[in-house]
CHARMM internal coordinates of N, CA and C (Angstrom, degrees):
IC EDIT
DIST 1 N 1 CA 1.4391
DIST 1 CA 1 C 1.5217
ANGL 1 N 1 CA 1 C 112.20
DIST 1 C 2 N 1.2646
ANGL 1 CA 1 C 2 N 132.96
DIHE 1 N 1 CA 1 C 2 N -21.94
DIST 2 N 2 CA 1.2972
ANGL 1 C 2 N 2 CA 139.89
DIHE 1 CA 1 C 2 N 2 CA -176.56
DIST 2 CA 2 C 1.3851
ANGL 2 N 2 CA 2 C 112.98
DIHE 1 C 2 N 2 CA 2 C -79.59
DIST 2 C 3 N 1.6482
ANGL 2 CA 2 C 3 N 121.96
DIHE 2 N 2 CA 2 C 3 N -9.74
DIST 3 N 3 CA 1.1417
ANGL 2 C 3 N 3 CA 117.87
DIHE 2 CA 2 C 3 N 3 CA -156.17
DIST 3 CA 3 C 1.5874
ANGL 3 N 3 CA 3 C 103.49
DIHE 2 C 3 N 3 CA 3 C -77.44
DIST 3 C 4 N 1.1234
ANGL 3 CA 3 C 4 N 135.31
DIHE 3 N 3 CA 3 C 4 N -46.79
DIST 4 N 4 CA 1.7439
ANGL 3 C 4 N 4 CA 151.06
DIHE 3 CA 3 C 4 N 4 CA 172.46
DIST 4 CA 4 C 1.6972
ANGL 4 N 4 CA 4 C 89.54
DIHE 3 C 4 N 4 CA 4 C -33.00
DIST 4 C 5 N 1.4136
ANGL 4 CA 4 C 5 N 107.05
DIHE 4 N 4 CA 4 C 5 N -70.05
DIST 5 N 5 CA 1.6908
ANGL 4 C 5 N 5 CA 108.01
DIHE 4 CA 4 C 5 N 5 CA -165.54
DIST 5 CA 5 C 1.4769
ANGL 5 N 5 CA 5 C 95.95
DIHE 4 C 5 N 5 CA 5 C -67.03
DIST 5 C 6 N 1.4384
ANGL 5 CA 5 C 6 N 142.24
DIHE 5 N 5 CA 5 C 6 N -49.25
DIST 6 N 6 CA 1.6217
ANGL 5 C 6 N 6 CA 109.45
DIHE 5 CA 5 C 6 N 6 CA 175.48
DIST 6 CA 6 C 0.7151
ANGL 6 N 6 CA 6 C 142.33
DIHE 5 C 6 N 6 CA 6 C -75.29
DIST 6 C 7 N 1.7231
ANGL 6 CA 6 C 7 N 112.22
DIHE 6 N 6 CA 6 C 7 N -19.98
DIST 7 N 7 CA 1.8757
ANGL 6 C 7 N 7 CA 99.90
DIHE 6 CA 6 C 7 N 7 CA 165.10
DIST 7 CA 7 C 1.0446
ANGL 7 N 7 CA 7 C 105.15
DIHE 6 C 7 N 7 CA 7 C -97.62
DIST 7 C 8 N 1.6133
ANGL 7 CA 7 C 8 N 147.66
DIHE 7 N 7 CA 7 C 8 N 25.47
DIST 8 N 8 CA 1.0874
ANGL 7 C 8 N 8 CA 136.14
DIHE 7 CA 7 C 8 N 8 CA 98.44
DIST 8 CA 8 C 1.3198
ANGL 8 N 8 CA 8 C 150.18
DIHE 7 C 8 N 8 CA 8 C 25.15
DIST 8 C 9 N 1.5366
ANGL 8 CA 8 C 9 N 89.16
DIHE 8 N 8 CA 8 C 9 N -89.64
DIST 9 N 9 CA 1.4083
ANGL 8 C 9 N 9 CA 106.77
DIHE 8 CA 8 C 9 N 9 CA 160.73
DIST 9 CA 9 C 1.2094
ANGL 9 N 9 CA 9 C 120.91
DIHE 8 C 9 N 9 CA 9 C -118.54
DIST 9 C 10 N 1.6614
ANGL 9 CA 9 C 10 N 121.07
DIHE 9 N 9 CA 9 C 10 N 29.79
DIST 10 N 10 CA 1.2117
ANGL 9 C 10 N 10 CA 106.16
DIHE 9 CA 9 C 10 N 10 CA 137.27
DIST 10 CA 10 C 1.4738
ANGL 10 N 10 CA 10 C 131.23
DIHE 9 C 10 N 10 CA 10 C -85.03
DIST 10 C 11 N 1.5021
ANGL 10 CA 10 C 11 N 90.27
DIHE 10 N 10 CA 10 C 11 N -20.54
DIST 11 N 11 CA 1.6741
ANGL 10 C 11 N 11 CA 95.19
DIHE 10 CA 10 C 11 N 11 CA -174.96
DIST 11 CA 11 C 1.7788
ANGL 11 N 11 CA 11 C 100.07
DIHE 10 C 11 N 11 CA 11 C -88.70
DIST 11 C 12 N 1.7034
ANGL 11 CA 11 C 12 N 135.47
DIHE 11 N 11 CA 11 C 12 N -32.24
DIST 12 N 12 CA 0.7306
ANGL 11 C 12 N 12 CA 141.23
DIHE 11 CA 11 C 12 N 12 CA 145.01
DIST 12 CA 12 C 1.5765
ANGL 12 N 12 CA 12 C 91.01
DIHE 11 C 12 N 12 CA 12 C 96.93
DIST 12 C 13 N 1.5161
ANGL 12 CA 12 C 13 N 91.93
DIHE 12 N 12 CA 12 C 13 N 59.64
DIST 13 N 13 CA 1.8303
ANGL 12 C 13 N 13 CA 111.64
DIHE 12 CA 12 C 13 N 13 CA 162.13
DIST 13 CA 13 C 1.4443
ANGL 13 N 13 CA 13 C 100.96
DIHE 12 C 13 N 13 CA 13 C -152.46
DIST 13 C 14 N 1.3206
ANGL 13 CA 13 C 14 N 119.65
DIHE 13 N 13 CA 13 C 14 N 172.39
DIST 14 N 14 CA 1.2864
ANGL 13 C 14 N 14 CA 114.03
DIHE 13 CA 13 C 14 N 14 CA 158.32
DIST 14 CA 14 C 1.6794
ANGL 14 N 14 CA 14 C 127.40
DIHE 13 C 14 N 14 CA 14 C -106.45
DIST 14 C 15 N 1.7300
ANGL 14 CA 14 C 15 N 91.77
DIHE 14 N 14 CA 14 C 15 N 177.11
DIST 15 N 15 CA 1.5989
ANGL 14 C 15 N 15 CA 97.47
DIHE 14 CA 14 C 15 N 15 CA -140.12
DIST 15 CA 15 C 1.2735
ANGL 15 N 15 CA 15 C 89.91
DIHE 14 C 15 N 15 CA 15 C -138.19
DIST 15 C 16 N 1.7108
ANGL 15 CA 15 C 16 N 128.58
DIHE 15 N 15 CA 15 C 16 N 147.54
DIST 16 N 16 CA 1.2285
ANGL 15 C 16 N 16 CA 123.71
DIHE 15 CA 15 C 16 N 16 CA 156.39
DIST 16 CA 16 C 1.9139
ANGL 16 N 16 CA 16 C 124.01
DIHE 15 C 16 N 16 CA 16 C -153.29
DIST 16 C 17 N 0.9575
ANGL 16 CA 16 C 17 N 82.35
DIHE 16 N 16 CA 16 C 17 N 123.00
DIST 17 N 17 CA 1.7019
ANGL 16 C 17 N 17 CA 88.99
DIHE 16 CA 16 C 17 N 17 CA -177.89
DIST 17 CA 17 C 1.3799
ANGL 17 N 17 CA 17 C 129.88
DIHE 16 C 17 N 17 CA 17 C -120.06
DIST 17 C 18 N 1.1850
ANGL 17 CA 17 C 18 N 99.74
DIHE 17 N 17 CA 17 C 18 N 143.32
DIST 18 N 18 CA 1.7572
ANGL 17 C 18 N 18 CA 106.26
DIHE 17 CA 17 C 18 N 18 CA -166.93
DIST 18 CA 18 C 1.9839
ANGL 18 N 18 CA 18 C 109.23
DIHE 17 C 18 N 18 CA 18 C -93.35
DIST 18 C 19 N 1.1906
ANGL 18 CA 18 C 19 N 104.74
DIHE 18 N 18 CA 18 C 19 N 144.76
DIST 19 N 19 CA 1.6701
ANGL 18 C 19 N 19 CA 93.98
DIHE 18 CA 18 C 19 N 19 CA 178.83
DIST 19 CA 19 C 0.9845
ANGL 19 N 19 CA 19 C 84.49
DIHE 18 C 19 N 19 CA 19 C -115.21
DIST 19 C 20 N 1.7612
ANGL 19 CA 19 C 20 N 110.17
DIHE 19 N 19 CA 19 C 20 N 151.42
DIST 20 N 20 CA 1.6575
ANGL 19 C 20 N 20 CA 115.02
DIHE 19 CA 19 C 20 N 20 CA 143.42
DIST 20 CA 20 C 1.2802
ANGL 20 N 20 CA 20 C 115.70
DIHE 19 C 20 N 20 CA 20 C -117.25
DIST 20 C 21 N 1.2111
ANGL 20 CA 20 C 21 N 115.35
DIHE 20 N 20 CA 20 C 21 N 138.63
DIST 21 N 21 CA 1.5958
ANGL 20 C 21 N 21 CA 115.09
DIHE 20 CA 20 C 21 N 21 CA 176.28
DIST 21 CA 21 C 1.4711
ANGL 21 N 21 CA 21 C 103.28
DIHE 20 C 21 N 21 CA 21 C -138.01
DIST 21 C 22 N 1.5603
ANGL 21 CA 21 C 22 N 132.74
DIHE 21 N 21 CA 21 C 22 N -143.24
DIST 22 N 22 CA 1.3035
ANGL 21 C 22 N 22 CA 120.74
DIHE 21 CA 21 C 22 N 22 CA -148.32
DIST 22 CA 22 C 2.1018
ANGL 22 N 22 CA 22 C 75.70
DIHE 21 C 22 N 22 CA 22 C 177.70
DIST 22 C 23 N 1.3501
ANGL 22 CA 22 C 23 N 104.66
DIHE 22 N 22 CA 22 C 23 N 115.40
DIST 23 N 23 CA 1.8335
ANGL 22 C 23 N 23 CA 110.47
DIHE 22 CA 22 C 23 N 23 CA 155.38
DIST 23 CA 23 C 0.7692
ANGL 23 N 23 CA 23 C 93.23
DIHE 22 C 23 N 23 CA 23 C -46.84
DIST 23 C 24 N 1.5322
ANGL 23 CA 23 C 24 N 108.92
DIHE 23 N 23 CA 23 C 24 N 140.59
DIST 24 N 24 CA 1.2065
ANGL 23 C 24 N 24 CA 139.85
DIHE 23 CA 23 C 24 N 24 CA 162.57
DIST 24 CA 24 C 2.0748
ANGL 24 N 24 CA 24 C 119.43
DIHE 23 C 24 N 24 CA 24 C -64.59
DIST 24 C 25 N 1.7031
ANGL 24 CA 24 C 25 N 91.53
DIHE 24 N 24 CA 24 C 25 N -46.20
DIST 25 N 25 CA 1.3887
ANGL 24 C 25 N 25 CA 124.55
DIHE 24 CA 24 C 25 N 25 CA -174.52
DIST 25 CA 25 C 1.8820
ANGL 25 N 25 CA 25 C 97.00
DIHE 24 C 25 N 25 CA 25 C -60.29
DIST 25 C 26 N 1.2213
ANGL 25 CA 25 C 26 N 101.60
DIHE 25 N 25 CA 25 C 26 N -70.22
DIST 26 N 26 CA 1.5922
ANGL 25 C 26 N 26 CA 126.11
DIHE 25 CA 25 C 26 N 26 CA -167.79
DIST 26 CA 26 C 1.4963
ANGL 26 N 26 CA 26 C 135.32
DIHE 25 C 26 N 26 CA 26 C -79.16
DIST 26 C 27 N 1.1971
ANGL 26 CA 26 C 27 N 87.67
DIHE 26 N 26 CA 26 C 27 N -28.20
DIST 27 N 27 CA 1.6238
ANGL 26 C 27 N 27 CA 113.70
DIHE 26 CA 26 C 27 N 27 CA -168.35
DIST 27 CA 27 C 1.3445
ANGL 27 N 27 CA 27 C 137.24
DIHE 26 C 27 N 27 CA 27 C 74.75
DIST 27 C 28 N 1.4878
ANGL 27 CA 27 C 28 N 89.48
DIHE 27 N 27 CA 27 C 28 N -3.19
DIST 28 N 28 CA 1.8388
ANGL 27 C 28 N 28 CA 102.33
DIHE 27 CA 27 C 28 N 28 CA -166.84
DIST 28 CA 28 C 1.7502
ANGL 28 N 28 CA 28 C 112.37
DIHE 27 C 28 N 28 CA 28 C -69.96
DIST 28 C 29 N 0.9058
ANGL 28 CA 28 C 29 N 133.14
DIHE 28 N 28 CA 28 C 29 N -172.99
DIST 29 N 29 CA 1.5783
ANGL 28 C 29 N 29 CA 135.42
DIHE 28 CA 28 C 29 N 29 CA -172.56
DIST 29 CA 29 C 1.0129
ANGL 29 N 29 CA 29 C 123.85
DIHE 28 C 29 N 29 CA 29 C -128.63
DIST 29 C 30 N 1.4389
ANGL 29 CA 29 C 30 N 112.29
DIHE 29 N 29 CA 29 C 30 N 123.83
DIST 30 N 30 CA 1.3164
ANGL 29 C 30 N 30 CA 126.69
DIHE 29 CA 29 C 30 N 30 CA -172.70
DIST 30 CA 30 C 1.2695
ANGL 30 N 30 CA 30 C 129.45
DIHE 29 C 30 N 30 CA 30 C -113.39
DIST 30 C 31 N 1.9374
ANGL 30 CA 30 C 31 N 109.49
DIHE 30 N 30 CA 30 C 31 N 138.96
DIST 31 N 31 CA 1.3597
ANGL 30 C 31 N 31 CA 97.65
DIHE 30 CA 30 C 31 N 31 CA 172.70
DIST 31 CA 31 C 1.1301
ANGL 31 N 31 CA 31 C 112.75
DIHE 30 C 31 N 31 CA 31 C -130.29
DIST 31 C 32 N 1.2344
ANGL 31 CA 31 C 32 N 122.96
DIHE 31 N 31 CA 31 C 32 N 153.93
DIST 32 N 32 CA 1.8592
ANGL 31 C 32 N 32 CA 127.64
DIHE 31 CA 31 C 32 N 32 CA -171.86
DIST 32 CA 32 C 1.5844
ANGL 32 N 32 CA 32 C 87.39
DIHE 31 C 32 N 32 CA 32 C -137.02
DIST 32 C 33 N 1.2493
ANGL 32 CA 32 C 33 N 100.05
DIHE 32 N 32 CA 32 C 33 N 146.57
DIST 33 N 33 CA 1.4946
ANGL 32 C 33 N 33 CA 130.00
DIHE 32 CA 32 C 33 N 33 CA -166.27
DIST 33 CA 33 C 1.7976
ANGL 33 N 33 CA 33 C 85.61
DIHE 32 C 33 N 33 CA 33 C -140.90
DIST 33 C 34 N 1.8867
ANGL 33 CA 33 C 34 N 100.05
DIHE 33 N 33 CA 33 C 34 N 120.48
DIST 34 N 34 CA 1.4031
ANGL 33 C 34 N 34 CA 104.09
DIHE 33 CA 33 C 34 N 34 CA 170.68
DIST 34 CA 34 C 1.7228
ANGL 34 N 34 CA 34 C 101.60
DIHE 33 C 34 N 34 CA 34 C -158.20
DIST 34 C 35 N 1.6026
ANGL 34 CA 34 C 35 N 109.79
DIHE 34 N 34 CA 34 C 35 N 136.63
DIST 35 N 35 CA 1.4863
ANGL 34 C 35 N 35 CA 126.12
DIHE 34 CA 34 C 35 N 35 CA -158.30
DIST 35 CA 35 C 1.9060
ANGL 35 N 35 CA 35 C 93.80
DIHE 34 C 35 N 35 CA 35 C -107.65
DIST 35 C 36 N 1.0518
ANGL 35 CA 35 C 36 N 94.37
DIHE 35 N 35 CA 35 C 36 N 171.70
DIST 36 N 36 CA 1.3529
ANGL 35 C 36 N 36 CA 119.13
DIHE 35 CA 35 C 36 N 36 CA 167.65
DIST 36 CA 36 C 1.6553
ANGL 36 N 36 CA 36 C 118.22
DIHE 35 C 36 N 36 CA 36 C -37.95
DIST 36 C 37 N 1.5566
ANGL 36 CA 36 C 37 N 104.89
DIHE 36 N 36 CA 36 C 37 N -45.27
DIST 37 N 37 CA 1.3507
ANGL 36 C 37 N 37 CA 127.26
DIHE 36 CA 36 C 37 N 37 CA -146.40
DIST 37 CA 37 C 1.6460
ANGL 37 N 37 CA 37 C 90.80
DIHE 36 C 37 N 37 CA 37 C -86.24
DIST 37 C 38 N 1.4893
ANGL 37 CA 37 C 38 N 116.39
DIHE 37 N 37 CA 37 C 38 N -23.43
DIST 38 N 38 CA 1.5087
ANGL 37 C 38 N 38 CA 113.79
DIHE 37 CA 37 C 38 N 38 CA 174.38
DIST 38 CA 38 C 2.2709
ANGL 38 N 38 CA 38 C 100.43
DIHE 37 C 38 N 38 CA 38 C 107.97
DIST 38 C 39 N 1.1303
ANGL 38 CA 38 C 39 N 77.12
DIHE 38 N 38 CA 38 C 39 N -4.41
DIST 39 N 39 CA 1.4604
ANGL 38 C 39 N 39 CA 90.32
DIHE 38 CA 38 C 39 N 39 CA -177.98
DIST 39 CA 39 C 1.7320
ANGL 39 N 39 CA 39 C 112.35
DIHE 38 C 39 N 39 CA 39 C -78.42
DIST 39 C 40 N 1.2529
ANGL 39 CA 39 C 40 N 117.20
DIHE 39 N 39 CA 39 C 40 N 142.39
DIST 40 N 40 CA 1.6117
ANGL 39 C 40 N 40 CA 123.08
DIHE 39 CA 39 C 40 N 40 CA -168.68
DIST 40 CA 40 C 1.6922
ANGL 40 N 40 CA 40 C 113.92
DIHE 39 C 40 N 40 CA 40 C -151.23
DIST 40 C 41 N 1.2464
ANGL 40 CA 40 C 41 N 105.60
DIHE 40 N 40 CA 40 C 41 N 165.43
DIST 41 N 41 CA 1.3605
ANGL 40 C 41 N 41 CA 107.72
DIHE 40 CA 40 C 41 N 41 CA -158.99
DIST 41 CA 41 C 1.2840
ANGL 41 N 41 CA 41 C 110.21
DIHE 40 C 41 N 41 CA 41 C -161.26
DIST 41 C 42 N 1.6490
ANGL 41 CA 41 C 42 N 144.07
DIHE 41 N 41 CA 41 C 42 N 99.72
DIST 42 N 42 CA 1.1681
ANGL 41 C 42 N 42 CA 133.30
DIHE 41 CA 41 C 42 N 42 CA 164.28
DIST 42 CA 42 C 1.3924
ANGL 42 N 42 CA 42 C 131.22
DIHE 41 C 42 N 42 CA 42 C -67.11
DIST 42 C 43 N 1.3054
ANGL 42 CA 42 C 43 N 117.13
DIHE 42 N 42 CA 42 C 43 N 129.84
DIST 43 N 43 CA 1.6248
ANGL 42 C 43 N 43 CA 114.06
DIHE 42 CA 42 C 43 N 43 CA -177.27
DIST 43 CA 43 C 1.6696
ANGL 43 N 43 CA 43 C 109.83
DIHE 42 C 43 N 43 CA 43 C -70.90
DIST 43 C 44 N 1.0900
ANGL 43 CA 43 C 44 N 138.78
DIHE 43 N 43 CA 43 C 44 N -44.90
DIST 44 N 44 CA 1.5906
ANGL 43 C 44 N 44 CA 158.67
DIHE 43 CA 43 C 44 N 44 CA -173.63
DIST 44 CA 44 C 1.9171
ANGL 44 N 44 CA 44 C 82.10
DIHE 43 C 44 N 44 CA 44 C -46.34
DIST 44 C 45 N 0.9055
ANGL 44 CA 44 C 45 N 145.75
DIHE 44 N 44 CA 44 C 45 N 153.25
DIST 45 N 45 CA 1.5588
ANGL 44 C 45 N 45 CA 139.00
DIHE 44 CA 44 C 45 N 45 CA 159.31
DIST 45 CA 45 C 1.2963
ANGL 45 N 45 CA 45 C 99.60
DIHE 44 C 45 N 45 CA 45 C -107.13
DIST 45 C 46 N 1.7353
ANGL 45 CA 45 C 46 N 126.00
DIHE 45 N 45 CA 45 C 46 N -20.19
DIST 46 N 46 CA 1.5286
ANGL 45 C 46 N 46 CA 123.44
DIHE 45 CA 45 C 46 N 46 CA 178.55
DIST 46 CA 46 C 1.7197
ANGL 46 N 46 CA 46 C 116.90
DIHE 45 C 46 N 46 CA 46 C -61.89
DIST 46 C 47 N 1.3874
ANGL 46 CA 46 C 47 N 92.93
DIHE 46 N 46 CA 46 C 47 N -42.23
DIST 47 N 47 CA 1.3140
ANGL 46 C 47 N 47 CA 120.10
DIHE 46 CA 46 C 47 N 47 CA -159.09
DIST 47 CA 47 C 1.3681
ANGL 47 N 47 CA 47 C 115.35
DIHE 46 C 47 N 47 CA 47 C -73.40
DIST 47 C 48 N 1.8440
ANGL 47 CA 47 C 48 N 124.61
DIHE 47 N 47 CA 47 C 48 N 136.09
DIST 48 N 48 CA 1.2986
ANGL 47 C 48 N 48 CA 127.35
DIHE 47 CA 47 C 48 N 48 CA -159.79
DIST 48 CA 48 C 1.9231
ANGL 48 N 48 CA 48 C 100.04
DIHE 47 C 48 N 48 CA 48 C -142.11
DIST 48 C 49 N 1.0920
ANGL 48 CA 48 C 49 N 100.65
DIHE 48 N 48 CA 48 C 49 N 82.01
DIST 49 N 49 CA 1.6230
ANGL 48 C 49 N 49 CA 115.89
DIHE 48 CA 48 C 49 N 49 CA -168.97
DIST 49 CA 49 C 1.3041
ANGL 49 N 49 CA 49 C 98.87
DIHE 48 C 49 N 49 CA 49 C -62.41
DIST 49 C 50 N 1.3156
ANGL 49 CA 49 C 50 N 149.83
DIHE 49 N 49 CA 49 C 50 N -163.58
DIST 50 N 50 CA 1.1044
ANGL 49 C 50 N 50 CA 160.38
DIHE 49 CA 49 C 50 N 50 CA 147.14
DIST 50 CA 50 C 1.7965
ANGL 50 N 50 CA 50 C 104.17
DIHE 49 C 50 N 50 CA 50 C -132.16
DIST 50 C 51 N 1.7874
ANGL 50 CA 50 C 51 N 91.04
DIHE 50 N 50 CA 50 C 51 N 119.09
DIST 51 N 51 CA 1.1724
ANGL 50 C 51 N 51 CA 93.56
DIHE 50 CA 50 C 51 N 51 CA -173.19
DIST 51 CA 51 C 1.5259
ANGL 51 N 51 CA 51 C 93.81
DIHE 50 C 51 N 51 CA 51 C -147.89
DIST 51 C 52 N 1.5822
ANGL 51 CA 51 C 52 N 101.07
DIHE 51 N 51 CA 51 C 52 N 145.37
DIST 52 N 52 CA 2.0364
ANGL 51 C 52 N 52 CA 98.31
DIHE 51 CA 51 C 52 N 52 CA -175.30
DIST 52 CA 52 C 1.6176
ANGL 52 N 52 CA 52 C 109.60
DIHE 51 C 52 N 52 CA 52 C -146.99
DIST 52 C 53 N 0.9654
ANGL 52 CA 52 C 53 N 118.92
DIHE 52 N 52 CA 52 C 53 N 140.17
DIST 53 N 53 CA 0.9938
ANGL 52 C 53 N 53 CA 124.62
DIHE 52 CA 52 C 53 N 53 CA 169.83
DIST 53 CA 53 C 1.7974
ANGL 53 N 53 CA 53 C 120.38
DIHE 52 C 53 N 53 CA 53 C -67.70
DIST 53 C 54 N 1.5353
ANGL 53 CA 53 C 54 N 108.23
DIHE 53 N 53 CA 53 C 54 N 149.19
DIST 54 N 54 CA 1.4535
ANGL 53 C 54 N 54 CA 84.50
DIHE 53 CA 53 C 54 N 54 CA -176.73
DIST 54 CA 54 C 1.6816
ANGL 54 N 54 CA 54 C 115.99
DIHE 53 C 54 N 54 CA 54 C -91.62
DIST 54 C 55 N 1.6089
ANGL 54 CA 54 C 55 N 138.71
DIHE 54 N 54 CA 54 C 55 N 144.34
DIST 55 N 55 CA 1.1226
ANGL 54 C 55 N 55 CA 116.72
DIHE 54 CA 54 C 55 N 55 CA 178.83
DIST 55 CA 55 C 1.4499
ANGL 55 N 55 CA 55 C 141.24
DIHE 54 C 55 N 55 CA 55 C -90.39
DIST 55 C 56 N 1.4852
ANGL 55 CA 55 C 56 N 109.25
DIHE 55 N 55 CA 55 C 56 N 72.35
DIST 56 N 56 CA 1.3516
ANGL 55 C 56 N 56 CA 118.93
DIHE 55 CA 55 C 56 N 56 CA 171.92
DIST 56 CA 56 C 1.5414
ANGL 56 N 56 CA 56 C 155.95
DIHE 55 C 56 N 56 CA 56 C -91.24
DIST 56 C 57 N 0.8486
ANGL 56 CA 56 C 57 N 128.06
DIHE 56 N 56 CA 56 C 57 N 125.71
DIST 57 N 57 CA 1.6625
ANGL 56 C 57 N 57 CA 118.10
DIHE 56 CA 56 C 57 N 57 CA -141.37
DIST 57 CA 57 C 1.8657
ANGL 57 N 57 CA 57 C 87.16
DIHE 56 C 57 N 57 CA 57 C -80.44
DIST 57 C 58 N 1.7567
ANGL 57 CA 57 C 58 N 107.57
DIHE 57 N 57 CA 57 C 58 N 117.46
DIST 58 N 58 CA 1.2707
ANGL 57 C 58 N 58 CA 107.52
DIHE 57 CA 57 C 58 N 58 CA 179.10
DIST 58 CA 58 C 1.3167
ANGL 58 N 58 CA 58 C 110.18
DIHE 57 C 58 N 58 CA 58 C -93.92
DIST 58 C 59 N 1.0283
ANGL 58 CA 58 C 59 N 134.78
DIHE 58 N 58 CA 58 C 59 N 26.08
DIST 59 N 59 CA 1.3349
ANGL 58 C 59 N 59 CA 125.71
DIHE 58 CA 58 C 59 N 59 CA 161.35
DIST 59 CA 59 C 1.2448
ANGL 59 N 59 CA 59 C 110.92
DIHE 58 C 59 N 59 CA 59 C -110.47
DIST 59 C 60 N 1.0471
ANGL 59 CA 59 C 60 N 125.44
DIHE 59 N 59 CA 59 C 60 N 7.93
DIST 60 N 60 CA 1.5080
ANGL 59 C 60 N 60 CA 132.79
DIHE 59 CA 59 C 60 N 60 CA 169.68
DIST 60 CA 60 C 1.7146
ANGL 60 N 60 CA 60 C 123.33
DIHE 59 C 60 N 60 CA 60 C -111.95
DIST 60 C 61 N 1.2955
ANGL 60 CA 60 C 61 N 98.28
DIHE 60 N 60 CA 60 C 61 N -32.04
DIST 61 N 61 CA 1.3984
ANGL 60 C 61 N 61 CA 120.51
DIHE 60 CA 60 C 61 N 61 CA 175.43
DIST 61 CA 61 C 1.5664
ANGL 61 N 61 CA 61 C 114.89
DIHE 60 C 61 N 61 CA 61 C -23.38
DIST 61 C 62 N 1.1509
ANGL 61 CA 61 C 62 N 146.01
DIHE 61 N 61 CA 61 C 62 N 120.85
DIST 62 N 62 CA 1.3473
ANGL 61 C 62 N 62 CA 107.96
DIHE 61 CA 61 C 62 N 62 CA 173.88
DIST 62 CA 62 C 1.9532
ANGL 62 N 62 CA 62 C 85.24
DIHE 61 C 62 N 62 CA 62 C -154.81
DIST 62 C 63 N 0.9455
ANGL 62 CA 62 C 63 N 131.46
DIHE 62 N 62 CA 62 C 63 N 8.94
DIST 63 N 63 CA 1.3986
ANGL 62 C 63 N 63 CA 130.61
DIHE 62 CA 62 C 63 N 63 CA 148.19
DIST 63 CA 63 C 1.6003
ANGL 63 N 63 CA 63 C 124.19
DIHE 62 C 63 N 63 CA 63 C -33.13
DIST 63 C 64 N 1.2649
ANGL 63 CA 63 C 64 N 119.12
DIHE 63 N 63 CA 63 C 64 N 135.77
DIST 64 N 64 CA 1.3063
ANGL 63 C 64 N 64 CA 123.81
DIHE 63 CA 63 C 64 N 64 CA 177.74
DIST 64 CA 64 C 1.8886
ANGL 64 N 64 CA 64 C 106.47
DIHE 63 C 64 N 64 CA 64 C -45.09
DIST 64 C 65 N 1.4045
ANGL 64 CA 64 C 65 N 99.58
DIHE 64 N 64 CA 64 C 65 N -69.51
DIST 65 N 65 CA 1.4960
ANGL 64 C 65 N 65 CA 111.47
DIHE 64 CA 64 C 65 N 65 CA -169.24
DIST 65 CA 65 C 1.7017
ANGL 65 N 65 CA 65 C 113.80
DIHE 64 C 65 N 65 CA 65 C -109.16
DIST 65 C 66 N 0.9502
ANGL 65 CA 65 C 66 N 109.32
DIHE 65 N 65 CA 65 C 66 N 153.99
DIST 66 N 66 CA 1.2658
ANGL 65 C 66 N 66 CA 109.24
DIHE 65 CA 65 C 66 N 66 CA 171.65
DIST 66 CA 66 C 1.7103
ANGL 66 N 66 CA 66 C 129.62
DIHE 65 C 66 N 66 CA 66 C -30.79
DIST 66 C 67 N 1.2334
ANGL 66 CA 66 C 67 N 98.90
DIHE 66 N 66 CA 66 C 67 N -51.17
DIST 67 N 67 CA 1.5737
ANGL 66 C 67 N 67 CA 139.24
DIHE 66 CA 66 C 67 N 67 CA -165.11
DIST 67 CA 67 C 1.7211
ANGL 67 N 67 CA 67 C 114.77
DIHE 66 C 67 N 67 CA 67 C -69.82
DIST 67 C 68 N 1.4650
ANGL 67 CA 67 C 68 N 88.32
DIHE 67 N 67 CA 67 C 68 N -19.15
DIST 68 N 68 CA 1.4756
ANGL 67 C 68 N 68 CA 84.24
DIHE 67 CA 67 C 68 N 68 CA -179.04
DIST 68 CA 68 C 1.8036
ANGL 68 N 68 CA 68 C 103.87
DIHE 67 C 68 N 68 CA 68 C -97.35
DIST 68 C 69 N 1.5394
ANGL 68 CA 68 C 69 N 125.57
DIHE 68 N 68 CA 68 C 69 N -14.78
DIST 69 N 69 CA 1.2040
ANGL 68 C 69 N 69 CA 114.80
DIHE 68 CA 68 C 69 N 69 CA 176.18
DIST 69 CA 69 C 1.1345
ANGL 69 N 69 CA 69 C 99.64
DIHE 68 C 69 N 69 CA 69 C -113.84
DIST 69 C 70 N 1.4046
ANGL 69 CA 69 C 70 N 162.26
DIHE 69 N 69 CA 69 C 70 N 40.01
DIST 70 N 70 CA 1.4689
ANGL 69 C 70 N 70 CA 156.40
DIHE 69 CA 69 C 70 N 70 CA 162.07
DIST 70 CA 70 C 0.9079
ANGL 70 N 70 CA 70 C 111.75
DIHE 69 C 70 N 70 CA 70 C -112.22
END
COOR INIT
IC SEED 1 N 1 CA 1 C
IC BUILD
């Protein structure tokens, strides 16, 4: 899900991409729509994904990868 917001701003335009996947629980189908900006949107209007941002102070950030400060 992060990928829109990092090349994002690596390329330093914006970006937006839709996922589809399928509950695991239900089977029904899902779509999430997510931009650069960190912003997201499910198409399903039933549907309540769990989705989070991670909380990192980006002006401080200065780790190679994500993974090493989250």
């Amino acid at each position: 899900m992060a990928a829109p917001f990092v090349e994002g701003q690596l390329r330093n335009t914006k970006l937006a991409v839709e996922i589809q996947s399928r509950c695991a629980q239900s089977g029904r189908a899902l779509h999430l729509q997510i931009d650069s900006e960190l912003n997201w949107a499910v198409r399903e209007p039933d549907a309540q994904p769990l989705v989070f941002e991670p909380q990192i102070d980006w002006t401080r950030f200065r780790k190679p990868v994500i993974i090493h400060d989250y």
